[in-house]
C-alpha positions as CSV (number, residue, x, y, z in Angstrom):
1,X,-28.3,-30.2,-12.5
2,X,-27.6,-27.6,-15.4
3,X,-24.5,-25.0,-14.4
4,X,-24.8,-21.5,-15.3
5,X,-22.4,-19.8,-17.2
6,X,-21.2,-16.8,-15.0
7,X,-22.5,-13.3,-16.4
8,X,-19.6,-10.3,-16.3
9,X,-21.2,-7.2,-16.8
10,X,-18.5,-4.5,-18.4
11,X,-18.6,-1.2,-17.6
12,X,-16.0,1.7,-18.9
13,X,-13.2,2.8,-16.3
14,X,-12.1,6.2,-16.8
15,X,-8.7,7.4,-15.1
16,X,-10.3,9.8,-12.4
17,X,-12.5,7.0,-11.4
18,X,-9.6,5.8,-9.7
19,X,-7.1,7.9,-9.7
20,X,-8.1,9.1,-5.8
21,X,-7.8,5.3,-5.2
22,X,-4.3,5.0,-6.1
23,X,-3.2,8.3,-4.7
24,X,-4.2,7.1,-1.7
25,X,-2.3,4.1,-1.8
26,X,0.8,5.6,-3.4
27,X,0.3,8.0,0.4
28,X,-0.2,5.0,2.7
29,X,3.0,3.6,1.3
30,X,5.0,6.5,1.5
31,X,3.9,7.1,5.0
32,X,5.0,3.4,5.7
33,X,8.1,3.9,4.2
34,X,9.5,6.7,6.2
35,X,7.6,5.2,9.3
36,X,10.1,1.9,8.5
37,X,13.3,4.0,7.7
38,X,12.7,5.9,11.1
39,X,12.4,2.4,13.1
40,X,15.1,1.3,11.8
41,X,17.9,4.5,12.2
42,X,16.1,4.3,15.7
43,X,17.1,1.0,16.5
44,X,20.2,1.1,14.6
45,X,20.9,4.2,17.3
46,X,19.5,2.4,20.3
47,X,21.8,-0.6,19.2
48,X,25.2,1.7,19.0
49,X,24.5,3.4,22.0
50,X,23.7,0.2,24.4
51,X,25.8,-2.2,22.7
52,X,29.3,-0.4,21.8
């Protein structure tokens, strides 16, 4: 049985083609951020208050 050599078909990229993309990203990860720094000052506070 003969195997086919893949075919890539290349087309140009331009920087506002995904620039929405990544600025989106960039938001959900500084979203997550301060959603992890607030869980953790929150426990950090529920832990000084319940266990001092």
């Amino acid at each position: 049985m003969a195997e086919q050599a893949p075919t890539y078909e290349m087309i140009e990229v331009k920087a506002e083609d995904i620039m929405a993309e990544r600025q989106g990203l960039y938001a959900g990860f500084l979203r997550a951020t301060v959603w992890g720094i607030g869980a953790t000052v929150a426990i950090l506070v529920l832990m000084w208050i319940f266990l001092v």
